[in-house]
KOLDOZA-710282 format. One record per atom (N, C-alpha, C, O): residue number from 0; atom name; x, y, z. Coordinates in steps of 0.05 Angstrom, whole numbers, plus 5000, padded with zeros to 4 digits. Example, Ala and Ser with C-alpha at 12.3 -4.5 7.8 and 13.67 -1.06 7.14 Angstrom:
REM residues 2
site num=0, atome=N, xx=5264, yy=4886, zz=5156
site num=0, atome=CA, xx=5246, yy=4910, zz=5156
site num=0, atome=C, xx=5264, yy=4934, zz=5156
site num=0, atome=O, xx=5285, yy=4934, zz=5169
site num=1, atome=N, xx=5257, yy=4955, zz=5142
site num=1, atome=CA, xx=5273, yy=4979, zz=5143
site num=1, atome=C, xx=5258, yy=5001, zz=5157
site num=1, atome=O, xx=5268, yy=5023, zz=5161
This chain:
REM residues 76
site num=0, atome=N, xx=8616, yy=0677, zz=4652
site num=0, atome=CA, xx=8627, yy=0703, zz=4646
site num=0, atome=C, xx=8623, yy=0708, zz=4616
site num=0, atome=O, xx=8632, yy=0693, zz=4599
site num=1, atome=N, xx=8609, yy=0730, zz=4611
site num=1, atome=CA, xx=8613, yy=0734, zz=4576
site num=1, atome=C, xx=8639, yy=0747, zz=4565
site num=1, atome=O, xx=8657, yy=0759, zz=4577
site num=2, atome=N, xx=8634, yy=0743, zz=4540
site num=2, atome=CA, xx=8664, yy=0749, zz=4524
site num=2, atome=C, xx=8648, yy=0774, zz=4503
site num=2, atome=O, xx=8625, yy=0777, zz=4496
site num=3, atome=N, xx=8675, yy=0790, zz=4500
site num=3, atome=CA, xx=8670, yy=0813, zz=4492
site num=3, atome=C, xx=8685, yy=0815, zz=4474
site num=3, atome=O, xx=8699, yy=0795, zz=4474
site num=4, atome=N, xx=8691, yy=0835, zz=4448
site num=4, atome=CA, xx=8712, yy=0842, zz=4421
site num=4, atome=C, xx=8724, yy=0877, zz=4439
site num=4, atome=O, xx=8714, yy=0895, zz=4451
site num=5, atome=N, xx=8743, yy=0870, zz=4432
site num=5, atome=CA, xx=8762, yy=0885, zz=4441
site num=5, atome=C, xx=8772, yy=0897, zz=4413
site num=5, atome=O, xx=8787, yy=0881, zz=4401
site num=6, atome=N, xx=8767, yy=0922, zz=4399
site num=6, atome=CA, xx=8784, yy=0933, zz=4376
site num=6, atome=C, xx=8811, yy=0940, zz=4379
site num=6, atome=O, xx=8819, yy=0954, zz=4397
site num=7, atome=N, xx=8825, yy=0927, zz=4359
site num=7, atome=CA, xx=8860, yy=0936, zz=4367
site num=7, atome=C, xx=8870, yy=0932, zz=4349
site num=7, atome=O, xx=8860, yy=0911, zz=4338
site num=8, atome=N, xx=8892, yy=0944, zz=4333
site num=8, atome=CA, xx=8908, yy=0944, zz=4310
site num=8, atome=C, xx=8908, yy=0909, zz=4293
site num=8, atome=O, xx=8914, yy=0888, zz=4304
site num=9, atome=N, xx=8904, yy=0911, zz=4277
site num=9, atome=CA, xx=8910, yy=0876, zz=4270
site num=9, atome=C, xx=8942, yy=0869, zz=4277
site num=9, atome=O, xx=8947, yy=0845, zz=4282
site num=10, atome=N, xx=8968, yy=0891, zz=4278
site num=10, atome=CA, xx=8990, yy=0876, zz=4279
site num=10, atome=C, xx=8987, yy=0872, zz=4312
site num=10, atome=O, xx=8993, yy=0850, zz=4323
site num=11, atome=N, xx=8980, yy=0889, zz=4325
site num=11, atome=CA, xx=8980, yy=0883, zz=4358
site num=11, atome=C, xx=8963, yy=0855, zz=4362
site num=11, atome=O, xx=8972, yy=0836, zz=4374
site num=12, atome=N, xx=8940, yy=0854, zz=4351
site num=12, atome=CA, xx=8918, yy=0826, zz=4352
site num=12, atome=C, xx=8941, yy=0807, zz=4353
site num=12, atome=O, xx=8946, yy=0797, zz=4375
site num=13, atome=N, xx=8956, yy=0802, zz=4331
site num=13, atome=CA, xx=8981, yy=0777, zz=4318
site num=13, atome=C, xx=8998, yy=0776, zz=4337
site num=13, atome=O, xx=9001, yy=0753, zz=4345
site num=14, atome=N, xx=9016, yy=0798, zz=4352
site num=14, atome=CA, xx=9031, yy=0799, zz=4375
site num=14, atome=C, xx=9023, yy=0781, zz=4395
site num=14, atome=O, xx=9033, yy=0760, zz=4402
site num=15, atome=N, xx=8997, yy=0795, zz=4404
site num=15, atome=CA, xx=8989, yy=0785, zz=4427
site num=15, atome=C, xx=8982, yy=0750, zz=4423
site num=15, atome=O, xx=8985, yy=0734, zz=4441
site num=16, atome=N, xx=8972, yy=0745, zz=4399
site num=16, atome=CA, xx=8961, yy=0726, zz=4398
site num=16, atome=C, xx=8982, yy=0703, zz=4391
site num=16, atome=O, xx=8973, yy=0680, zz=4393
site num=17, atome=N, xx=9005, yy=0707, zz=4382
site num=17, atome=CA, xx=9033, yy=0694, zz=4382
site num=17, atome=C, xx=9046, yy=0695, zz=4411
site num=17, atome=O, xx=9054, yy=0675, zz=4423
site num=18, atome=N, xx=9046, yy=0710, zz=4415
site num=18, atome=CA, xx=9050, yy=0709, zz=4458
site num=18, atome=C, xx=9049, yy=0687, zz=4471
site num=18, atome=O, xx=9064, yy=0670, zz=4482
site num=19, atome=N, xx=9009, yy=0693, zz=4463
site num=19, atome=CA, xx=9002, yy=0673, zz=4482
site num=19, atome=C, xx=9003, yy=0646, zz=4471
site num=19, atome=O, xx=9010, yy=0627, zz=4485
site num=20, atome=N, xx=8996, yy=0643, zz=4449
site num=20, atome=CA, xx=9007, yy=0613, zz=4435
site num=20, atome=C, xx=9033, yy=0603, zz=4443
site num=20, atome=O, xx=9035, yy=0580, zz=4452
site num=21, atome=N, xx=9054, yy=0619, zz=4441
site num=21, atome=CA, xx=9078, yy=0610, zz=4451
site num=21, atome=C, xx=9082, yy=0596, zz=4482
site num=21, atome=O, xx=9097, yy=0577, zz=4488
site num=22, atome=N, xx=9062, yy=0613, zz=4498
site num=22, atome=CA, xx=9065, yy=0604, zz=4529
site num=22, atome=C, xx=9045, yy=0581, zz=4522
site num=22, atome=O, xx=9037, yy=0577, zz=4545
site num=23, atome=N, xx=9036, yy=0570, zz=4512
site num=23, atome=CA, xx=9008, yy=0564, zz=4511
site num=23, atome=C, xx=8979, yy=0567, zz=4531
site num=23, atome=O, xx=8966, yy=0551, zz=4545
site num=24, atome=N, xx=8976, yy=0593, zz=4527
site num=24, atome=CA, xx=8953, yy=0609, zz=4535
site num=24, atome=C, xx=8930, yy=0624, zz=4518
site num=24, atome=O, xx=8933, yy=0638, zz=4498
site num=25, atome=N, xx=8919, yy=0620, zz=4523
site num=25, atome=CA, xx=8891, yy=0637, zz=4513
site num=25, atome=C, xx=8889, yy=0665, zz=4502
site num=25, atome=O, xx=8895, yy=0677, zz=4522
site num=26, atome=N, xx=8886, yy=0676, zz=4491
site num=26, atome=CA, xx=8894, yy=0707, zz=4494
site num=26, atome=C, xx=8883, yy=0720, zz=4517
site num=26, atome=O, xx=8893, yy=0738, zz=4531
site num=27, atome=N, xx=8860, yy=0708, zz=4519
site num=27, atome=CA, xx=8850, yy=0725, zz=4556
site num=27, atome=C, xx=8867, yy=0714, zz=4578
site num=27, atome=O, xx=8872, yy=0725, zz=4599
site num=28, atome=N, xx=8875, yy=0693, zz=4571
site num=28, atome=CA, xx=8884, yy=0678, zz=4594
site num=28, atome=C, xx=8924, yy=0703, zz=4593
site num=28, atome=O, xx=8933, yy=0712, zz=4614
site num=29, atome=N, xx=8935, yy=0708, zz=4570
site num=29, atome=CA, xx=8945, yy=0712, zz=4569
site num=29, atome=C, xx=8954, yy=0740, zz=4583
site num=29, atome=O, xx=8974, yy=0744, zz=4597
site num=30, atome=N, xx=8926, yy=0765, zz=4571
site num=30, atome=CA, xx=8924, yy=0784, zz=4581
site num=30, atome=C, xx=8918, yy=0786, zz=4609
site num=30, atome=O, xx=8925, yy=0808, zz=4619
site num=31, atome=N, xx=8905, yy=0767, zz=4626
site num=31, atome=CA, xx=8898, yy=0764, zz=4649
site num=31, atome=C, xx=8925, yy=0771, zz=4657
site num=31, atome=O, xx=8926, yy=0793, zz=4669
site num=32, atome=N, xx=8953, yy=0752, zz=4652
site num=32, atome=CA, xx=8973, yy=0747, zz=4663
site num=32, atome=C, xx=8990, yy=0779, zz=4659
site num=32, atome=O, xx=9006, yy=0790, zz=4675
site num=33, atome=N, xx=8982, yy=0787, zz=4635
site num=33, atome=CA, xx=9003, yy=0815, zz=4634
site num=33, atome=C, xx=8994, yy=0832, zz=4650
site num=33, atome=O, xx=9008, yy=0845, zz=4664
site num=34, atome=N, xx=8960, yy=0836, zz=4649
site num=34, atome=CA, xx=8959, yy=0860, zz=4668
site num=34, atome=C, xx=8969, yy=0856, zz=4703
site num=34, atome=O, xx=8980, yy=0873, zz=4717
site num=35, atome=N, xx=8961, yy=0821, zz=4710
site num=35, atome=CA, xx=8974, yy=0821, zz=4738
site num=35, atome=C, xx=8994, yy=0828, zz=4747
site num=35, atome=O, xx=8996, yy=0840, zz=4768
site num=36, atome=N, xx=9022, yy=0816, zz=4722
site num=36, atome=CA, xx=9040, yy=0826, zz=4718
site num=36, atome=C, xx=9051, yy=0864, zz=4720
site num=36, atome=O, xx=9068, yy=0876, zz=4733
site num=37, atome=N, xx=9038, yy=0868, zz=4709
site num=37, atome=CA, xx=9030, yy=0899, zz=4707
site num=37, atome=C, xx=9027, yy=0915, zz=4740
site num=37, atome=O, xx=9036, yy=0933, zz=4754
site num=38, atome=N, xx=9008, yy=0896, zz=4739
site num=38, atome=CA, xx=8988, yy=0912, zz=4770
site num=38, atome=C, xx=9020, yy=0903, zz=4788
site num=38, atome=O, xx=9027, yy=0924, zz=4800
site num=39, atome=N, xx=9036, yy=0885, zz=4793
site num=39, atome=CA, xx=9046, yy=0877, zz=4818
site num=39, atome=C, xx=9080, yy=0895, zz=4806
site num=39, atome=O, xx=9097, yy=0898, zz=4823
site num=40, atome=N, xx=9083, yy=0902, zz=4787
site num=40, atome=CA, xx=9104, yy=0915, zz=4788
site num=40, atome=C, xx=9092, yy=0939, zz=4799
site num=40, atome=O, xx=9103, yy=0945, zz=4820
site num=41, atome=N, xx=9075, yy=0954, zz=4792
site num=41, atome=CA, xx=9062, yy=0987, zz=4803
site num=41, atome=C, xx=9071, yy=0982, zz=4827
site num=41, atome=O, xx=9087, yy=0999, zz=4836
site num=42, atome=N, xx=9064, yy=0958, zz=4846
site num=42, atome=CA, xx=9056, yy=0957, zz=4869
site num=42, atome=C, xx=9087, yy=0951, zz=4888
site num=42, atome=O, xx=9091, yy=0954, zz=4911
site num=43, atome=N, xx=9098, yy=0945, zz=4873
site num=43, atome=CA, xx=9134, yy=0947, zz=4878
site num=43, atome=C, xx=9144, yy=0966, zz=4879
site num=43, atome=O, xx=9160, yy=0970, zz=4897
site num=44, atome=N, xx=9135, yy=0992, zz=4853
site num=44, atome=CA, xx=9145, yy=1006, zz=4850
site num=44, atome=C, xx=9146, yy=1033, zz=4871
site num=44, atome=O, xx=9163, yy=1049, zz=4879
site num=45, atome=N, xx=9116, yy=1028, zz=4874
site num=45, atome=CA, xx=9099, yy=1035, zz=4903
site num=45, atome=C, xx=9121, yy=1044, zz=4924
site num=45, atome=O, xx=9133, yy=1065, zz=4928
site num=46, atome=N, xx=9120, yy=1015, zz=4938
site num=46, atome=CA, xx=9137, yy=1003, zz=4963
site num=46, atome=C, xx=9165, yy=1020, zz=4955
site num=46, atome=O, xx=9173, yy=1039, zz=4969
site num=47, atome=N, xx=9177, yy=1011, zz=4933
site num=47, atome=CA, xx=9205, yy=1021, zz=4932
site num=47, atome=C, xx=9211, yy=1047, zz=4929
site num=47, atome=O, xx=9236, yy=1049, zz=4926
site num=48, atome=N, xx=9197, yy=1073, zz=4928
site num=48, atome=CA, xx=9183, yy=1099, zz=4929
site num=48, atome=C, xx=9179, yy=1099, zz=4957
site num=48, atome=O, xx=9194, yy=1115, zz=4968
site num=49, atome=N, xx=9166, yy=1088, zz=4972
site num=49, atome=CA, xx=9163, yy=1093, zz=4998
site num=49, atome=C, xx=9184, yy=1087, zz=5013
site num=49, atome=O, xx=9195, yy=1105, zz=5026
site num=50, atome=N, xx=9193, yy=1066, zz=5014
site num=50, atome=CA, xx=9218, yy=1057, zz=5027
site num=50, atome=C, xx=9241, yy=1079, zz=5026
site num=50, atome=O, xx=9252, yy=1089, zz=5045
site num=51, atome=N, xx=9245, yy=1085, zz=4996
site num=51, atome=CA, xx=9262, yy=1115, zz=4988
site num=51, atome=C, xx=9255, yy=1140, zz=5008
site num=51, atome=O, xx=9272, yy=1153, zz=5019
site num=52, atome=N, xx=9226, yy=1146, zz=5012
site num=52, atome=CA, xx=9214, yy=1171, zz=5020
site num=52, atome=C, xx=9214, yy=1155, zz=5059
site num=52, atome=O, xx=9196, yy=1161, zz=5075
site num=53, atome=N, xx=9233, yy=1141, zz=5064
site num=53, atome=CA, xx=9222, yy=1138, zz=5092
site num=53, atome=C, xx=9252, yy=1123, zz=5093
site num=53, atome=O, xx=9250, yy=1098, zz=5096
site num=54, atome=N, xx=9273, yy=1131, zz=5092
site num=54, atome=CA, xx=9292, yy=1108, zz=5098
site num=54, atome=C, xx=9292, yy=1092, zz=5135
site num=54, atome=O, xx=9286, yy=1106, zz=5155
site num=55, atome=N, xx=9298, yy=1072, zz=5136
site num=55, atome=CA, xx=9305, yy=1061, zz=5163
site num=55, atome=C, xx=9322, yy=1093, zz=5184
site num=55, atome=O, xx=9337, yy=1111, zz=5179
site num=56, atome=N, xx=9310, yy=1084, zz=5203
site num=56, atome=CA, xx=9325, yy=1115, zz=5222
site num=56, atome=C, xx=9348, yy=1096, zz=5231
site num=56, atome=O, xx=9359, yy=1079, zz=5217
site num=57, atome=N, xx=9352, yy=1103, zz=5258
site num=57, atome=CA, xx=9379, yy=1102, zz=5271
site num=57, atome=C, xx=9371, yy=1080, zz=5294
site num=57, atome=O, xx=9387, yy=1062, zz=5299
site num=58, atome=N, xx=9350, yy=1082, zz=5307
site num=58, atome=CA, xx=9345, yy=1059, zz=5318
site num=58, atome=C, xx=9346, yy=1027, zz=5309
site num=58, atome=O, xx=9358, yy=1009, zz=5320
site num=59, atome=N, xx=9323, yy=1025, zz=5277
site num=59, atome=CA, xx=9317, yy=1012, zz=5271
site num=59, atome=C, xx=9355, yy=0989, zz=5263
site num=59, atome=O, xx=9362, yy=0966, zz=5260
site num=60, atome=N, xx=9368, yy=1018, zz=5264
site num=60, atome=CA, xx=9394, yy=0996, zz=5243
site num=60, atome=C, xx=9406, yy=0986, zz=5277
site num=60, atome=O, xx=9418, yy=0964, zz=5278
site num=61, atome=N, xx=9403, yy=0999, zz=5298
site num=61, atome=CA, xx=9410, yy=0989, zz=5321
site num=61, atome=C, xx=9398, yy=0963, zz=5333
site num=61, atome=O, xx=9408, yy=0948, zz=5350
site num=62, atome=N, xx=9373, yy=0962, zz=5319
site num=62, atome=CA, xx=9357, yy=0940, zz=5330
site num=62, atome=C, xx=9364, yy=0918, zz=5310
site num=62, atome=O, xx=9365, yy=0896, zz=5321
site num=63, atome=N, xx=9369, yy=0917, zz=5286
site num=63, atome=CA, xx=9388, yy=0893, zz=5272
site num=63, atome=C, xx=9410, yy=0891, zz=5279
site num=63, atome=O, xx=9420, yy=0869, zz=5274
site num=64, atome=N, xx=9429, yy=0910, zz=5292
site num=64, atome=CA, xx=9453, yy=0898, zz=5292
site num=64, atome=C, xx=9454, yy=0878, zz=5332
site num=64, atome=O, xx=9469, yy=0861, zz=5340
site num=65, atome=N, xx=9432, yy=0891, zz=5346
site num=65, atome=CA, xx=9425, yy=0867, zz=5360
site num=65, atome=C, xx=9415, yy=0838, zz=5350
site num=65, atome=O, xx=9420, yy=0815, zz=5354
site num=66, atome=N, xx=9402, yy=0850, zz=5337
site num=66, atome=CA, xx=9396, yy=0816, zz=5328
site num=66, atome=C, xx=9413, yy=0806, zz=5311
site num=66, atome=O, xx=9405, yy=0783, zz=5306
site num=67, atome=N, xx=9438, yy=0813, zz=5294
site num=67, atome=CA, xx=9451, yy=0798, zz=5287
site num=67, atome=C, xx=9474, yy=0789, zz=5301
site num=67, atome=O, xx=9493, yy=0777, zz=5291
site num=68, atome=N, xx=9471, yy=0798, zz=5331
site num=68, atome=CA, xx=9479, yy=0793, zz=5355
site num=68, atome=C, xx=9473, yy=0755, zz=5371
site num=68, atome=O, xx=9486, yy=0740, zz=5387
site num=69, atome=N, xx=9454, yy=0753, zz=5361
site num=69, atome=CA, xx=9440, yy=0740, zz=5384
site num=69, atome=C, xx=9444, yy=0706, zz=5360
site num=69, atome=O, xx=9446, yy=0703, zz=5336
site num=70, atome=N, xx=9442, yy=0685, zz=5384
site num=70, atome=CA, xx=9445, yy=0670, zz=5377
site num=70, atome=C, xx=9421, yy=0645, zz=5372
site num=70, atome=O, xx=9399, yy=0646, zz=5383
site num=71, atome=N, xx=9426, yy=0630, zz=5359
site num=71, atome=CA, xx=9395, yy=0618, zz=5352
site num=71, atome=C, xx=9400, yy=0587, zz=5361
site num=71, atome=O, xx=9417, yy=0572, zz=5351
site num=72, atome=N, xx=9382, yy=0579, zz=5381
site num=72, atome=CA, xx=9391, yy=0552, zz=5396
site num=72, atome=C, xx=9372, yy=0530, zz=5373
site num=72, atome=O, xx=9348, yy=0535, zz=5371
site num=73, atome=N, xx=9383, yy=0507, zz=5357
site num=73, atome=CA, xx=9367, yy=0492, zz=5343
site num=73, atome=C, xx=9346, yy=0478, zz=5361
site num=73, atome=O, xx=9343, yy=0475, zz=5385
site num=74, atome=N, xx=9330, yy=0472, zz=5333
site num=74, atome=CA, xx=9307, yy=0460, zz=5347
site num=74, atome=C, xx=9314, yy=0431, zz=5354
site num=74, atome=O, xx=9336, yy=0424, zz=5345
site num=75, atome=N, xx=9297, yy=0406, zz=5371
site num=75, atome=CA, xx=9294, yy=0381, zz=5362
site num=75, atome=C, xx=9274, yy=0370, zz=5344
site num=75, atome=O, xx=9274, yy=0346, zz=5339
């Protein structure tokens, strides 16, 4: 993989690069981790927007309160 220069403020450079020293990470290794970080909250935020725009109907809460009905035989 090649490596590239990224231009960015010198105090942001120091941020970032105290970050990742602290976790002890790389600075790519570091940024790797924020943007995933990044990407998987969107993707929460997503879900939790949809979930809002679609609540459970009237069945669905009927079909849990069967199953918190029912009983669960252990295994051997």
């Amino acid at each position: 993989m090649g490596l590239t220069t990224i231009k960015v403020e010198t105090e942001l450079r120091d941020r970032i690069s105290s970050a990742a020293r602290a976790r002890a990470l790389t600075i790519g290794e570091y940024l790797d981790q924020v943007i995933s970080e990044a990407r998987r909250r969107e993707r929460l935020q997503a879900m939790a927007e949809a979930m809002r725009a679609n609540p459970p109907d009237h069945g669905y809460w009927a079909e849990v309160a069967e199953f918190d009905t029912l009983e669960v035989e252990p295994r051997d």
